[in-house]
N, C-alpha and C positions, 0 to 999 in steps of 0.2 A: 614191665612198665613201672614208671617209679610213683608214688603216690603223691599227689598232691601236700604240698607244707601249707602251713598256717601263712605264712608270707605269699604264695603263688596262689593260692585261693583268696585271697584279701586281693590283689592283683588283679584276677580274675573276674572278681563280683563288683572293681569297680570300673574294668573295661566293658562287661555289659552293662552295666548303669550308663555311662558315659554314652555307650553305642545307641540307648534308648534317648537319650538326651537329644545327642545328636540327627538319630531318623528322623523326632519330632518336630525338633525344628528344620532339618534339612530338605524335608519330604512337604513339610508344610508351610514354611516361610512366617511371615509376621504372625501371622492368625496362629499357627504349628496345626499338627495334625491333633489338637487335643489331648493326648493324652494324659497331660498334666492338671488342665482346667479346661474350662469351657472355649470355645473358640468365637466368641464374642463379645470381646473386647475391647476389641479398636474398630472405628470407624473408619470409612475411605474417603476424604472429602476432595483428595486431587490423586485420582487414580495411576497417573503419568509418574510422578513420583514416589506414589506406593509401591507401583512396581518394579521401579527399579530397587527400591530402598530392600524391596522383599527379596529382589533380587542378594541383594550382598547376604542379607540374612541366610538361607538358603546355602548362601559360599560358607559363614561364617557353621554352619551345622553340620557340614561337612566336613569341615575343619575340626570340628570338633567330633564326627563321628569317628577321624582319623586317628584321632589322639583316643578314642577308647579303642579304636581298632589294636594300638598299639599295644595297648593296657591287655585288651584281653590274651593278645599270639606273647607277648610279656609273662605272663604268667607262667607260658606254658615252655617259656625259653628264656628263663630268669639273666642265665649267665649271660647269653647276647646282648639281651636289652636292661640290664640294669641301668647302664650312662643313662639312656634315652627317658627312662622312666622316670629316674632323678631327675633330670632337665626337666620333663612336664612337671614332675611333680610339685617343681619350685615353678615351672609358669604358671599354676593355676592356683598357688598361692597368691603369686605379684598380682595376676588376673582379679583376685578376689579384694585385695586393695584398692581394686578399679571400682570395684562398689559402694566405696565409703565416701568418694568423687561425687555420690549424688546429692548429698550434705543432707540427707532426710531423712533422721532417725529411725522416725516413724515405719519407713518401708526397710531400713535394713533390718529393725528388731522385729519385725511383723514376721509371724512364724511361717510364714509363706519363702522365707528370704532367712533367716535365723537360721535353722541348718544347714542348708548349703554354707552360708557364709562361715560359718563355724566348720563344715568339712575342710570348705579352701584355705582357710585360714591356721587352724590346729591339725585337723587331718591330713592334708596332702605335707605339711611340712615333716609330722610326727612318720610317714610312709616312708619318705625319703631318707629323715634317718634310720629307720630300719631297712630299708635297702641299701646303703650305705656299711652299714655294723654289719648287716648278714651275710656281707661279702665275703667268699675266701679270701685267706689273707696268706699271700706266695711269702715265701721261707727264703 
């Protein structure tokens, strides 16, 4: 069995983060299942449209469970999924651009928001070029 690299364990630890991300909110919807913060946050004042809205949410956790699903069976089968991994790895940089759309400092510097935004933004980028370099290189 081969041991694990420094690259496929980096891989690895952030397809189970990502998979925690994604149960939380996929499992839980608007409220999530807490695991991050408390689950009383938002009010319901027109439940008809909460639950639909909770609904997409819900899609969108899944979505995103999928993509650390990727992350993690990636790690452990670097050569297959490198393209794939790259690809997210530059989606959830762009993704992370989505967050500066909200024009309000205050919540993206707020350390609640701070490093995530700094993973998607320096992190997934810096990933991808090192899956990228770490590729064999055919002769």
């Amino acid at each position: 069995m081969n041991k694990l690299k420094p690259l496929n364990t980096v891989v690895v630890i952030i397809g189970a983060a990502i998979i925690f991300l994604g149960l939380n909110i996929g499992l839980g919807g608007i409220k999530t299942l807490g695991w991050q913060s408390s689950r009383d946050f938002v009010a319901i004042t027109d439940a008809a449209v909460f639950s639909a809205q909770d609904s997409h949410i819900r899609f969108l956790g899944g979505v995103l469970f999928g993509v650390g699903a990727t992350f993690l069976i990636g790690g452990f089968a670097l050569r297959a999924f490198r393209q794939p991994l790259i690809i997210l790895s530059c989606i959830i940089a762009l993704a992370g651009l989505f967050r500066l759309s909200g024009m309000d400092l205050d919540v993206i510097f707020n350390a609640a928001i701070a490093a995530s935004l700094t993973l998607e933004l320096i992190g997934f980028p810096l990933l991808a070029r090192w899956l990228v370099v770490s590729a064999p290189r055919d002769v």
